[in-house]
Each structure stands twice: as structure tokens, then as C-alpha cells.
N, C-alpha and C positions, 0 to 999 in steps of 0.2 A: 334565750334558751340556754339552759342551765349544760356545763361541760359534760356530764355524765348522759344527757340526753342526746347530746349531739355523739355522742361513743354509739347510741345502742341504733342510733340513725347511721350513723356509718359502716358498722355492722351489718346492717339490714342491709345495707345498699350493697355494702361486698358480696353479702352471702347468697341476695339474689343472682344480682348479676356479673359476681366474680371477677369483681375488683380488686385492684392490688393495694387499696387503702393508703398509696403511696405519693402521697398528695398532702400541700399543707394543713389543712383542715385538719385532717387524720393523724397528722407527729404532732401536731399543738394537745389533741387530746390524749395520744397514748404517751408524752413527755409528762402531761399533767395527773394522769394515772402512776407512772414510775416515782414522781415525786412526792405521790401523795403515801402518808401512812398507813398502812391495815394494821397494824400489831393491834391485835386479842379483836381483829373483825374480819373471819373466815371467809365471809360472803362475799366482803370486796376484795382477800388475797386473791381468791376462786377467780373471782372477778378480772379483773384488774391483770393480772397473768395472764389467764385463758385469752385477753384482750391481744396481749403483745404478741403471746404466740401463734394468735391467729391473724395477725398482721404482718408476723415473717412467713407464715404457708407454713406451720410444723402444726397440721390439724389434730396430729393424734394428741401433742401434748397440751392443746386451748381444750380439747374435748374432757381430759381428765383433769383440770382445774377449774374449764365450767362445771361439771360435775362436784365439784366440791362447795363452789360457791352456792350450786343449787340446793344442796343437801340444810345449808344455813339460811334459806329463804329468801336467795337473791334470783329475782326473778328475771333481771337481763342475762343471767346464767341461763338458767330456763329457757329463755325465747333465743340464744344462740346454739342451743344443743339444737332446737327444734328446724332452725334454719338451717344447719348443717346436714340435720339429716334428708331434707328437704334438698338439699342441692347435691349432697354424697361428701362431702368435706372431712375427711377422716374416717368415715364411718360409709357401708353402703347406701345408696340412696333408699328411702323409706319413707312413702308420703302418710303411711299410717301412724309412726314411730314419728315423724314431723309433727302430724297433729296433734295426737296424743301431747306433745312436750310444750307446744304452740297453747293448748287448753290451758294445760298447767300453768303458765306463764301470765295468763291470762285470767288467773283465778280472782287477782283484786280489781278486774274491770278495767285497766289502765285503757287510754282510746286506742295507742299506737297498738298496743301487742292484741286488744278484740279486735282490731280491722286486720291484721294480719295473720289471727288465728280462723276468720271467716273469710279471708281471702284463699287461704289454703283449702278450708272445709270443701269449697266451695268446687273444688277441681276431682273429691272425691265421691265413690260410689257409695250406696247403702251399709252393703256388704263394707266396706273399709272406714264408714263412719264408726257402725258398730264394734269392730275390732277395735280403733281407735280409743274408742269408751271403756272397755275391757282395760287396754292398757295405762289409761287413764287413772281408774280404778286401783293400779298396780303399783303406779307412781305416787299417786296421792300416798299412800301410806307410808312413802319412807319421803317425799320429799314437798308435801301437801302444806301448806300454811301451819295446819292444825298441828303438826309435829314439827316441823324445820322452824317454825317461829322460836319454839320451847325450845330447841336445840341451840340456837341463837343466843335465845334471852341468859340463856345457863353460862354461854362462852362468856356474854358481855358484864355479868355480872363476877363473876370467875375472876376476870382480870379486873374490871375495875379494885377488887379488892388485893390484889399484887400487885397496883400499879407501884413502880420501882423510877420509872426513868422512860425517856427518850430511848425504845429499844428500834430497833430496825427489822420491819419485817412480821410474818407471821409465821410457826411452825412447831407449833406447840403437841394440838390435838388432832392432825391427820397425819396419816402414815403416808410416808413418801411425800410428803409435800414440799418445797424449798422455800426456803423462808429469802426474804428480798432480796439482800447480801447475797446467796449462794446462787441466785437469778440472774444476779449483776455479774458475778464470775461467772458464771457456763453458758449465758446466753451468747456472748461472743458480740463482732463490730456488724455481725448480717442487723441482729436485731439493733442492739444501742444504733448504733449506726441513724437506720429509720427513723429511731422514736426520738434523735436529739439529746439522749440523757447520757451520752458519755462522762460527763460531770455532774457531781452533788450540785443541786440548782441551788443558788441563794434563797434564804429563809426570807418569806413574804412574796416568793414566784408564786404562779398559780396553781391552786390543787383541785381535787375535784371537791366542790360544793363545799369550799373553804377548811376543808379536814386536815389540820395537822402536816407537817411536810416531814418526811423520813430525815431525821438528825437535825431537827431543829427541835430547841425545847417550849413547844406547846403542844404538846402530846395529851394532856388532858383537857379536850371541849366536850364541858358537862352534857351536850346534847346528845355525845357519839355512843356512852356507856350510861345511859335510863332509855332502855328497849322502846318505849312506850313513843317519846321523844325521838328516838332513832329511827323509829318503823315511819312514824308520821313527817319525816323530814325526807326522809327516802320515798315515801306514797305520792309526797307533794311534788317531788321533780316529774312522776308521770302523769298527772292526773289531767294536765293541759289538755287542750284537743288537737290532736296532728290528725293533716289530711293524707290519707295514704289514697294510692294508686294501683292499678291493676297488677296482681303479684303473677308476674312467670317463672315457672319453673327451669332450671339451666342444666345443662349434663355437666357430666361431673366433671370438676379441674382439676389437674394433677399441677402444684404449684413445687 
């Protein structure tokens, strides 16, 4: 099982049942996210962020990085907004507002996030499936395949054409976002600490699904910036079959 799957499995298993992700399992992958590169790939800064910050318990701020990585058509962005709201993690609890994001997330059929978006349906009434639909309907339009793909493809095409160098980081095209380096400074030893990355990792350590390592120069694999390439190498880590399990819902943690 590919590193990035094992992130959105650990995720799940926190957001259920409100774990502290502080386990080795869990710093082998969020060490392998710090080390990996985003520059000119919004989805996995979004990502990748929202990841650690939701491993230290600073819910508000994984909320507003998933939320950016969603907007670029990452869909473990998506199914972590959906789980959070589903358990209250930053946000109030919301099983409408859950599923609604759970659908979303679920738009390319991947098995993990449809057993997980029908695991949830499944706990609600009529009345809240059809709300759920409505905001469905609300979300698709700014963060729906059919638009957040285009919005992607423009980034990755964007930079490939200013690739320069081995930069560090992303922080070009969202407002307020921190790009890697300014994450490294303000997240402090709560988070590095956890995730193991106190130190630049040597070039050739692990990253996610072989991407580049932040300040090593192989910053350009031709697979990351030809969209076409990129979507189908990212569809392929989920497209496996995982067996999920009866999903409960937990009250909310104040971590």
C-alpha cells in the first residue's frame, strides 16, 4: 500500500475514533509528506499541511489547508473536511455538511472514500439526505472535478513553464497560504517534533509516491506537471479495493 494511502487510512482512523495519530505508522508518513515537494502542486500543499496540522490537534488550521487542496481537486482534502465535520474537529459537528463533502470526495468512485460516504449516508434521515444533495449541488460548483481539475491543470501547466530550480514550498496563487519554509518556522517542536523532520532529510529518503524531496535537485518528474499523467497516477493509488468497517460516529474532541 502506497504511503499516501496509508495517510488517508490514518486519517480516517483518527477522525473516527479520535486518535492522536501519535504512533509510528503515522510520523513515518506525515516525515514523508514534510519531505516531499509541493512547489506549483496546490493540492498536495493543501494537502500535505492540513495533514500535519491535523496531527498536532490545530483543527482550525488542517480545515483551512484542506480547503485549499480541495479547491485544486485533491480529493483526500475533500474526504478529511467531510470526516471532520462528521466528528466536530474544528468545525461544529454536521452529519449533512459530512456527507455532502464525503459525496464530493467520492465523485471518482475510489472503494475507500464510496464505503465511507455510504457508511455515513447510512446513519442519516430523508429529510437530511436531501439537504445533503442541495449542498452537494453547492459544492460541486466551485470544487467539483469539472472545475477544480481546470483549476489544477492551469497551476501545473503555469509552473511548468517557470520551472527555475529546486524551490521549497508552495505559495504563489492562495492568499494566506505558507509556503513550506514559513511552516518549518511557525509550526514550532509540538509539530516537527511528532512528524520527525527537525532536519532536511537526505536526498533519496522516502517521499510520497516517489515526488521529488524539498531541496534536492530532482524537482522535475515529467509525470508531476502533464495533468493527464498526474490525475491518473494520483486515481491509481486509490482505485485498490479496501475493506472498511462499521463507521461510528464520536462526540466531539477538544484536542
Amino acid at each position: 500500500m502506497k504511503t499516501m494511502v496509508m495517510g488517508a487510512l490514518l486519517l480516517a482512523s483518527c477522525a473516527v475514533s479520535a486518535a492522536t495519530m501519535d504512533d509510528p505508522a503515522s510520523h513515518e508518513v506525515l516525515a514523508a509528506m514534510a519531505r516531499t515537494s509541493t512547489w506549483g502542486h496546490p493540492d498536495e500543499f493543501g494537502e500535505f499541511v492540513g495533514m500535519r496540522y491535523y496531527a498536532s490537534g490545530d483543527y482550525a488550521k488542517a480545515m483551512k489547508y484542506f480547503d485549499m487542496g480541495a479547491r485544486y481537486a485533491d480529493k483526500l482534502s475533500q474526504l478529511s473536511i467531510g470526516l471532520m465535520y462528521l466528528n466536530g474537529e474544528g468545525v461544529e459537528k454536521n452529519p449533512v455538511m459530512a456527507y455532502a463533502w464525503l459525496s464530493l470526495a467520492a465523485e471518482r468512485n475510489y472503494p475507500r472514500y464510496v464505503a465511507t460516504r455510504d457508511a455515513v449516508g447510512k446513519q442519516l434521515d430523508a429529510g437530511q439526505r436531501a439537504q445533503a444533495s442541495e449542498v452537494l449541488a453547492q459544492l460541486s460548483s466551485e470544487y467539483g472535478d469539472e472545475v477544480a481539475k481546470r483549476r489544477l491543470e492551469r497551476e501545473l501547466r503555469q509552473t511548468r513553464t517557470t520551472m527555475t530550480g529546486s524551490l521549497v514550498g508552495y505559495g504563489s496563487s492562495y492568499t494566506g497560504s505558507l509556503t513550506y519554509a514559513q511552516f518549518v518556522a511557525s509550526a514550532g517542536a509540538n509539530v516537527l517534533g511528532r512528524m520527525g523532520a527537525n532536519a532536511m532529510p537526505p536526498c533519496g529518503a522516502r517521499s510520497i509516491d516517489g515526488a521529488p524531496i524539498t531541496g534536492c535537485d530532482n524537482l522535475f518528474v515529467s509525470w508531476r506537471w502533464d495533468p493527464k499523467q498526474y490525475f491518473d497516477v494520483r486515481d491509481a493509488t486509490w482505485m485498490g479495493t479496501v475493506t472498511v468497517g462499521d463507521l461510528q460516529q464520536q462526540g466531539t474532541t477538544n484536542h
